[in-house]
PDB file of the backbone (N, CA, C, O) and the ligand in Angstrom, with CONECT records:
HET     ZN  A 101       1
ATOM      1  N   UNK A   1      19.366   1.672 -17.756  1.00  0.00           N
ATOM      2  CA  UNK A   1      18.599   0.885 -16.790  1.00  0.00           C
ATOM      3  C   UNK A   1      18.508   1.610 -15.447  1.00  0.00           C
ATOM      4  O   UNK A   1      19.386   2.428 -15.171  1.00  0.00           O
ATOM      5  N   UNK A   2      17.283   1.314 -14.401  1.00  0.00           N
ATOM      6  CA  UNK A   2      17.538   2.257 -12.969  1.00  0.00           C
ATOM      7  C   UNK A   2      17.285   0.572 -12.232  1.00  0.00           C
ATOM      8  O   UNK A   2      16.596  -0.396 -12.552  1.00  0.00           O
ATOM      9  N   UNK A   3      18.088   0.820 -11.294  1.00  0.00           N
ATOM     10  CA  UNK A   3      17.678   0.276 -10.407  1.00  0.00           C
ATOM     11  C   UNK A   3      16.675   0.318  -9.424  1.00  0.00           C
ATOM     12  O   UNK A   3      16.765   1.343  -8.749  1.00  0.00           O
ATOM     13  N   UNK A   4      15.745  -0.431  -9.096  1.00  0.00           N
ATOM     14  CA  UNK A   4      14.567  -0.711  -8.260  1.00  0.00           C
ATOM     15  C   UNK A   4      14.859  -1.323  -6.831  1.00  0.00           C
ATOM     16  O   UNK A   4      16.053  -1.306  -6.531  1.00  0.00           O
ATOM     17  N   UNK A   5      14.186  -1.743  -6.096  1.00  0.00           N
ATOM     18  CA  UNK A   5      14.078  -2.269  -5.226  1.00  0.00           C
ATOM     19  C   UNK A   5      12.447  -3.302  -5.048  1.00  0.00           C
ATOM     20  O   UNK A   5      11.367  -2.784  -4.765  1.00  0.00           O
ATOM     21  N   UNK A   6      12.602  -4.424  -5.231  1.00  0.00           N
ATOM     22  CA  UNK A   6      11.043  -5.191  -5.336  1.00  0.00           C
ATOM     23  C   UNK A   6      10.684  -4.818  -3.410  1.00  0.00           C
ATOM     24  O   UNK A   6      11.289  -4.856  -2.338  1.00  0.00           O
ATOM     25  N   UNK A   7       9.368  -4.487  -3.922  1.00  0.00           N
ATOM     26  CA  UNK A   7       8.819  -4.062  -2.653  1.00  0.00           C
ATOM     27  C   UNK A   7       8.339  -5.239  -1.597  1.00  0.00           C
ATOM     28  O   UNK A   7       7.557  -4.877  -0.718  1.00  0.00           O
ATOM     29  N   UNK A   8       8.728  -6.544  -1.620  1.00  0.00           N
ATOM     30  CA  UNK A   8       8.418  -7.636  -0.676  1.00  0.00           C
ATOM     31  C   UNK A   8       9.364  -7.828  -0.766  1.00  0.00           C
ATOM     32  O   UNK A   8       9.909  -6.726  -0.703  1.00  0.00           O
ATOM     33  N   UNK A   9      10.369  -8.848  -0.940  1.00  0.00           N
ATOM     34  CA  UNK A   9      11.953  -8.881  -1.043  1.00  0.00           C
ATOM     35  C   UNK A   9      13.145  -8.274  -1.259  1.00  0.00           C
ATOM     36  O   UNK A   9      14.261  -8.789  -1.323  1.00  0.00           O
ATOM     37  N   UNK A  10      12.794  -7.035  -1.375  1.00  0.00           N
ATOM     38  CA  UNK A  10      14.052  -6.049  -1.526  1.00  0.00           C
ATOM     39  C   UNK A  10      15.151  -6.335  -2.085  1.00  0.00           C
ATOM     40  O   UNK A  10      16.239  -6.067  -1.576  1.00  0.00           O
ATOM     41  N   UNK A  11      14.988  -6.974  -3.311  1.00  0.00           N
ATOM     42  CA  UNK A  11      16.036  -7.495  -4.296  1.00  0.00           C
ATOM     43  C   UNK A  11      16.260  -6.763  -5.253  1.00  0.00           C
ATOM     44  O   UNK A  11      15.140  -6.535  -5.709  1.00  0.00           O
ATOM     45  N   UNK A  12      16.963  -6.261  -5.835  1.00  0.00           N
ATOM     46  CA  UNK A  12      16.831  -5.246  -6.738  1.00  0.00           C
ATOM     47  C   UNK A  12      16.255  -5.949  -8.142  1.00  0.00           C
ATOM     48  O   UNK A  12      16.469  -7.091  -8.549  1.00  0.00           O
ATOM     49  N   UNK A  13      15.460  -4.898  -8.739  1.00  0.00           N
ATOM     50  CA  UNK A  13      14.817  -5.091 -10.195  1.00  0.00           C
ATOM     51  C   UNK A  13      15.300  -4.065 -11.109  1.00  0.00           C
ATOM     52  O   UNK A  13      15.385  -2.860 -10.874  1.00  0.00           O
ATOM     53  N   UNK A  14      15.582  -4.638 -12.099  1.00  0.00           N
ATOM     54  CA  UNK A  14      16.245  -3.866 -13.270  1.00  0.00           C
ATOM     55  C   UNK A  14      15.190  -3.479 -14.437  1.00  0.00           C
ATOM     56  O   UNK A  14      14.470  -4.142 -15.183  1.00  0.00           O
ATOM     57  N   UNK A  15      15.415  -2.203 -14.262  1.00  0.00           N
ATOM     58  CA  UNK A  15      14.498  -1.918 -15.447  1.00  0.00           C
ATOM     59  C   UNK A  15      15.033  -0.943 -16.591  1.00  0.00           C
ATOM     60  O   UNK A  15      15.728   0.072 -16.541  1.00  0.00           O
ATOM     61  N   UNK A  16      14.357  -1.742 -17.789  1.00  0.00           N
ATOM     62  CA  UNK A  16      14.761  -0.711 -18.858  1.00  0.00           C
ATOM     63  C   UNK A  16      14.173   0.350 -18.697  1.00  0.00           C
ATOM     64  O   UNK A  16      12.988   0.461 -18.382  1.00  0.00           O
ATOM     65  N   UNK A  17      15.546   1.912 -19.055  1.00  0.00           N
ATOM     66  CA  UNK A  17      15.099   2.981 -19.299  1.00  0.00           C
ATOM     67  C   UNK A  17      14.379   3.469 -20.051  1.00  0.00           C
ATOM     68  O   UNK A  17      14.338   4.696 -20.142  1.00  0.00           O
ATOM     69  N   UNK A  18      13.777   2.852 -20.639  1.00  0.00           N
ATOM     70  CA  UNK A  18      12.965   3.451 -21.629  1.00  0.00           C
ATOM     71  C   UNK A  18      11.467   3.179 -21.207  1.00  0.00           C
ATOM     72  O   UNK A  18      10.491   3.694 -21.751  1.00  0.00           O
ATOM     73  N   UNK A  19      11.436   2.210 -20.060  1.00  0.00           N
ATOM     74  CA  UNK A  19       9.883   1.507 -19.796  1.00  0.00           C
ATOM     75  C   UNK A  19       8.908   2.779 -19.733  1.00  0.00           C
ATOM     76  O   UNK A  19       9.222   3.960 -19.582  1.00  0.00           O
ATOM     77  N   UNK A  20       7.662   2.221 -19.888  1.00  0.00           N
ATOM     78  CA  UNK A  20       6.352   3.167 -19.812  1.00  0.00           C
ATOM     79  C   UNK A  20       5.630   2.865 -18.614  1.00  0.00           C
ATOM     80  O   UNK A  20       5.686   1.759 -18.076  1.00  0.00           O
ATOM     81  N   UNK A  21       4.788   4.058 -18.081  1.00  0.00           N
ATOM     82  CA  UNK A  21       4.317   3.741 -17.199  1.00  0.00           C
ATOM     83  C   UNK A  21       2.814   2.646 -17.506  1.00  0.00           C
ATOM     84  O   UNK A  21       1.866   2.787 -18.278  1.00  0.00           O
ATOM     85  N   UNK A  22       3.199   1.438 -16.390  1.00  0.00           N
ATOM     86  CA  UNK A  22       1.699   0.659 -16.838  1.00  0.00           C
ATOM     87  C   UNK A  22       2.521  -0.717 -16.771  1.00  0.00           C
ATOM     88  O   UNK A  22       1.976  -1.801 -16.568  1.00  0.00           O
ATOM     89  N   UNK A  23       3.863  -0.548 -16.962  1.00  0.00           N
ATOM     90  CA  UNK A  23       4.587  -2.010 -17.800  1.00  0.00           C
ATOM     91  C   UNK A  23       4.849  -2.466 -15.869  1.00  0.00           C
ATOM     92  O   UNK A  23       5.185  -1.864 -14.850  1.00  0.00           O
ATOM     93  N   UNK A  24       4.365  -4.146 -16.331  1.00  0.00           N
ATOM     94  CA  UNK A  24       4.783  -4.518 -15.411  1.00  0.00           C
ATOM     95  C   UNK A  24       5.915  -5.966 -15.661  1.00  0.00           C
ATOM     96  O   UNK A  24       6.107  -6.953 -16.371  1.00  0.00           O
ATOM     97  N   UNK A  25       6.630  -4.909 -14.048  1.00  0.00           N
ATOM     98  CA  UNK A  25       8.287  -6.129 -14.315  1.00  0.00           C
ATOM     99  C   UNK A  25       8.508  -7.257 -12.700  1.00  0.00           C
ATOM    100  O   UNK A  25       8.521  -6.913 -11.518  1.00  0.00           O
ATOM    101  N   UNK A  26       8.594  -8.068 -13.070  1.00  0.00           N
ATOM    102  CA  UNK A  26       8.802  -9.214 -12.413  1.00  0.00           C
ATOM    103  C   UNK A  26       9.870  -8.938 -11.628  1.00  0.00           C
ATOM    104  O   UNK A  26      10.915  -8.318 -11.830  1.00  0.00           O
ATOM    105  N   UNK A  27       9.282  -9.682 -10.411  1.00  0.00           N
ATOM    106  CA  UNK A  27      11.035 -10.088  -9.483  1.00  0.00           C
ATOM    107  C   UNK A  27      11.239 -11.210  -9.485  1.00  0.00           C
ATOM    108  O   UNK A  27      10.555 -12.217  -9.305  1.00  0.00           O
ATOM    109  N   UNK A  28      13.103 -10.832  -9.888  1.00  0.00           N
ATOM    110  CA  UNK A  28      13.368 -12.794 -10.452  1.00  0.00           C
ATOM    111  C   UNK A  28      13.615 -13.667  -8.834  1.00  0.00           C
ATOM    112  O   UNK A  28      14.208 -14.745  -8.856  1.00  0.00           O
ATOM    113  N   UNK A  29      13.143 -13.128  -7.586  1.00  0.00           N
ATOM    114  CA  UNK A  29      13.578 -13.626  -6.771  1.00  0.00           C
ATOM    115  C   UNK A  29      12.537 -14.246  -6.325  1.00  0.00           C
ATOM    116  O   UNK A  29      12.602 -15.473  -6.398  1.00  0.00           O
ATOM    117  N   UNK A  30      11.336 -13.674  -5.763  1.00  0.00           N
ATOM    118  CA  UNK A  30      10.152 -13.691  -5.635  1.00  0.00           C
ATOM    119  C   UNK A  30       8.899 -13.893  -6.406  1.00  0.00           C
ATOM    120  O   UNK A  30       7.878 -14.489  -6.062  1.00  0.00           O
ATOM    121  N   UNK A  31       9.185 -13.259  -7.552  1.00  0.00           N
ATOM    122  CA  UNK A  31       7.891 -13.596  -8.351  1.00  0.00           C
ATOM    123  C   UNK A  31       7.056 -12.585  -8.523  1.00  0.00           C
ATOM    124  O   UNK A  31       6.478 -12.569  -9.610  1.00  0.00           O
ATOM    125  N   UNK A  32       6.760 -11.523  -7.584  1.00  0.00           N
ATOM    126  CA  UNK A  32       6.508 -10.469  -7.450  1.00  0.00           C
ATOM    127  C   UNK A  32       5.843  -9.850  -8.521  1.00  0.00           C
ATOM    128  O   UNK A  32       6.547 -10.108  -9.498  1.00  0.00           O
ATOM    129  N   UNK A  33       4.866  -9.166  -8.895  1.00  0.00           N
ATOM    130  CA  UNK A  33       5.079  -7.976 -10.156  1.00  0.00           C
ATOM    131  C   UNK A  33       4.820  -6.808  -9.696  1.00  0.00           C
ATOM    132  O   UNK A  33       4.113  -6.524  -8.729  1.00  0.00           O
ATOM    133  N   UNK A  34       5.421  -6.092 -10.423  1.00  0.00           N
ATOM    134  CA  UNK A  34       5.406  -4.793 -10.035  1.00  0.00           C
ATOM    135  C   UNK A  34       5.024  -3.907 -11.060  1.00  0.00           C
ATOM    136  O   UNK A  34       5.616  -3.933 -12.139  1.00  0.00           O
ATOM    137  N   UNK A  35       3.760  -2.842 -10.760  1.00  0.00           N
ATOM    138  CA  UNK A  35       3.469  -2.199 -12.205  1.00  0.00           C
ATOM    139  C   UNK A  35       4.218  -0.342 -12.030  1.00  0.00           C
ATOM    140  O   UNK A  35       3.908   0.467 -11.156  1.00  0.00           O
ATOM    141  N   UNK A  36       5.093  -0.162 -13.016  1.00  0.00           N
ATOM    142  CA  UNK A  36       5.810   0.418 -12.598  1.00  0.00           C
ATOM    143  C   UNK A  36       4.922   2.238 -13.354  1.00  0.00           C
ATOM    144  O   UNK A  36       3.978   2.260 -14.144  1.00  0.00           O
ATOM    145  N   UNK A  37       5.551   3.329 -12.835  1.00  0.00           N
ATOM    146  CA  UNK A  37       5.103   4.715 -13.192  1.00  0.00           C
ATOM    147  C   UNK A  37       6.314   5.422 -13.133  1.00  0.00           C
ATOM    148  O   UNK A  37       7.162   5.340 -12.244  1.00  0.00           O
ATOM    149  N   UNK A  38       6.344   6.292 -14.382  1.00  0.00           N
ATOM    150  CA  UNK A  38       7.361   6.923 -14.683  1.00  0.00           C
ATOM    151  C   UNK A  38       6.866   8.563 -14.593  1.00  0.00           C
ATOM    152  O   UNK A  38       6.359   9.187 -15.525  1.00  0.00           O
ATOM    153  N   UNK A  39       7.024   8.859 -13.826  1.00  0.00           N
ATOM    154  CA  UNK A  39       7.118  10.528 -14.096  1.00  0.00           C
ATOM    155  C   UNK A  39       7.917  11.347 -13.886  1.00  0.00           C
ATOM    156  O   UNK A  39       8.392  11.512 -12.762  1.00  0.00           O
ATOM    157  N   UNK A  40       8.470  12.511 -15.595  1.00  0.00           N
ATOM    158  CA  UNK A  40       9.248  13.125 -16.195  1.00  0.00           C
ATOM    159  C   UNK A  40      10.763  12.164 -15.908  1.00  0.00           C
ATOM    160  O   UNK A  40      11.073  11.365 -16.792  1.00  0.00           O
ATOM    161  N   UNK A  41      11.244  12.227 -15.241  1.00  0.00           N
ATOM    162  CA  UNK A  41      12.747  11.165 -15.282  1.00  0.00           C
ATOM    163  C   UNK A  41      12.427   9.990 -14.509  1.00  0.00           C
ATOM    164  O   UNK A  41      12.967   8.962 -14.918  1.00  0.00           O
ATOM    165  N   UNK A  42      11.656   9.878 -13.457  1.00  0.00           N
ATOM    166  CA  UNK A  42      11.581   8.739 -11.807  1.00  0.00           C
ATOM    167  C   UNK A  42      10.631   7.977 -12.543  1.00  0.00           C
ATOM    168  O   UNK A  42       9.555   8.106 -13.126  1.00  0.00           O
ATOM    169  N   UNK A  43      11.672   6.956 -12.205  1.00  0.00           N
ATOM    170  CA  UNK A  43      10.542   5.155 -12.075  1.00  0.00           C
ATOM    171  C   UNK A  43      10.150   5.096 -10.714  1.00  0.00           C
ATOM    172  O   UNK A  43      10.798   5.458  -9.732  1.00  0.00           O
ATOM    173  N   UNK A  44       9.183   4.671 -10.759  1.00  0.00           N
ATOM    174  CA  UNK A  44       8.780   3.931  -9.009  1.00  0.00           C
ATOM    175  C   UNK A  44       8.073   2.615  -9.579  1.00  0.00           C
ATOM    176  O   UNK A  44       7.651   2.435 -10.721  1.00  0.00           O
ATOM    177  N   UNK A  45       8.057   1.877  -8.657  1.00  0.00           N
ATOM    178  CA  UNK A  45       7.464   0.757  -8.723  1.00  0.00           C
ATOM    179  C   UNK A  45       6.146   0.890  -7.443  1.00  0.00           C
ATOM    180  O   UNK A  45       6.240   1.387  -6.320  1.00  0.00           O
ATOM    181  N   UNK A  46       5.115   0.337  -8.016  1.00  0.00           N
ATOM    182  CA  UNK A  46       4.216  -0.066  -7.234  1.00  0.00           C
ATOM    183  C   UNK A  46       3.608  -1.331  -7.347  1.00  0.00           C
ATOM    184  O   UNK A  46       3.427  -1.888  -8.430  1.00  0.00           O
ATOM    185  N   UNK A  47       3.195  -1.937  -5.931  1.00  0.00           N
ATOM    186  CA  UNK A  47       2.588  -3.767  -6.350  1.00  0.00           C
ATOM    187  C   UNK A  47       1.770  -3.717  -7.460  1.00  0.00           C
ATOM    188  O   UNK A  47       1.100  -2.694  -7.600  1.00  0.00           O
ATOM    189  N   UNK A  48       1.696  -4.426  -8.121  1.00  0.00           N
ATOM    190  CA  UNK A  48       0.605  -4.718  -8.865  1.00  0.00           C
ATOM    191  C   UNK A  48      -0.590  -5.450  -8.338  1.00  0.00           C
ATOM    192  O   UNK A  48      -0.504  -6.200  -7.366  1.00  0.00           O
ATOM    193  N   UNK A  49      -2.011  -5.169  -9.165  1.00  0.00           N
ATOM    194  CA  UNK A  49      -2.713  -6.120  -7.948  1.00  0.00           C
ATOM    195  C   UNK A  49      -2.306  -7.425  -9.400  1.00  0.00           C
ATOM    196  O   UNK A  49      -1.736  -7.400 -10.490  1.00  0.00           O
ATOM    197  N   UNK A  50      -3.127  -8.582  -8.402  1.00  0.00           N
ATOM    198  CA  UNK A  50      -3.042  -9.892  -8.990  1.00  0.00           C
ATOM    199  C   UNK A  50      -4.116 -10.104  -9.937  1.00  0.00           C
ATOM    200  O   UNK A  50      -5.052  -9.342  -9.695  1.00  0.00           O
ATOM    201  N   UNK A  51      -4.340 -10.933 -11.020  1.00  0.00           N
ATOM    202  CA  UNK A  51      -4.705 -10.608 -12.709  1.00  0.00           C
ATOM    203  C   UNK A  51      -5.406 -11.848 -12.308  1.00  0.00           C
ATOM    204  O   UNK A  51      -4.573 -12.752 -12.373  1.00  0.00           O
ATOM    205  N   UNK A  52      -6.528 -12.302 -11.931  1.00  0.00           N
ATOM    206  CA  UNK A  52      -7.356 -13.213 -12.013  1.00  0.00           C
ATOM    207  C   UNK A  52      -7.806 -13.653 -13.405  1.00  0.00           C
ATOM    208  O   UNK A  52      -8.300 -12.828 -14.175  1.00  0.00           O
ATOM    209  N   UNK A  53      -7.629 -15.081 -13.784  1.00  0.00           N
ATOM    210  CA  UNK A  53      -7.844 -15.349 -15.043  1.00  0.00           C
ATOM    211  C   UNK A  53      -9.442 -16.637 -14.938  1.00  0.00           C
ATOM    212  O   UNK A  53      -9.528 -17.853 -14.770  1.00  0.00           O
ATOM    213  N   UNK A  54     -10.429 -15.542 -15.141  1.00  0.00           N
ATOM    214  CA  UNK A  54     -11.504 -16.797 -14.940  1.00  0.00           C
ATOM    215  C   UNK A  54     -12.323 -17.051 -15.672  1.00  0.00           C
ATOM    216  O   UNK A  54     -13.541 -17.097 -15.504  1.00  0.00           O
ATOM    217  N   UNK A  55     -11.587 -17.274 -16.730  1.00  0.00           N
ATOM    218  CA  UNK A  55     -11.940 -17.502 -18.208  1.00  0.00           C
ATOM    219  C   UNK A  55     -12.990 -18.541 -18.011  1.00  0.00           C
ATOM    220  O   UNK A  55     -14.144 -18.319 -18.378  1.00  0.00           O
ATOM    221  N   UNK A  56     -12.611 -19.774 -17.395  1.00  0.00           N
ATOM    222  CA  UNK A  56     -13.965 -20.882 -17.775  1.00  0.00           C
ATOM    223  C   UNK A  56     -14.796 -20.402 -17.110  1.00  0.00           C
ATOM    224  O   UNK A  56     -14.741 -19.738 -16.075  1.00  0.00           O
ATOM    225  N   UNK A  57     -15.872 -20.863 -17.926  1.00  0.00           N
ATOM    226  CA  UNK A  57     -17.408 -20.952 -16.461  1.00  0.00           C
ATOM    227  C   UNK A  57     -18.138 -22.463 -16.871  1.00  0.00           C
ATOM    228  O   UNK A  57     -19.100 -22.879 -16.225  1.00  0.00           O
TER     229      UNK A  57
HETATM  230 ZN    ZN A 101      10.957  -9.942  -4.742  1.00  0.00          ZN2+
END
């Protein structure tokens, strides 16, 4: 697992080592998501944008 830091609350987020870049992980404090990028060993987290669902019309 690496430890994170959620980028609005600065709570730490745990992520599995194995995650891919694209996967997005929640902050259990905030709510937060974060879509995370892995390159060669480093996770980073970046905000995610927000997933508008506007299915009806
Ligand atoms: Zn947070």
């Amino acid at each position: 697992m690496s430890d994170l830091s959620c980028l609005v609350c600065r709570s730490d987020i745990e992520v599995e080592a194995q995650v891919t870049t694209g996967e997005i992980v929640e902050c259990d404090s905030c709510g937060q998501e974060h879509e995370v990028q892995v390159e060669s060993s480093l996770i980073s987290i970046a905000l995610a944008p927000e997933i508008e669902e506007t299915w009806g019309e």
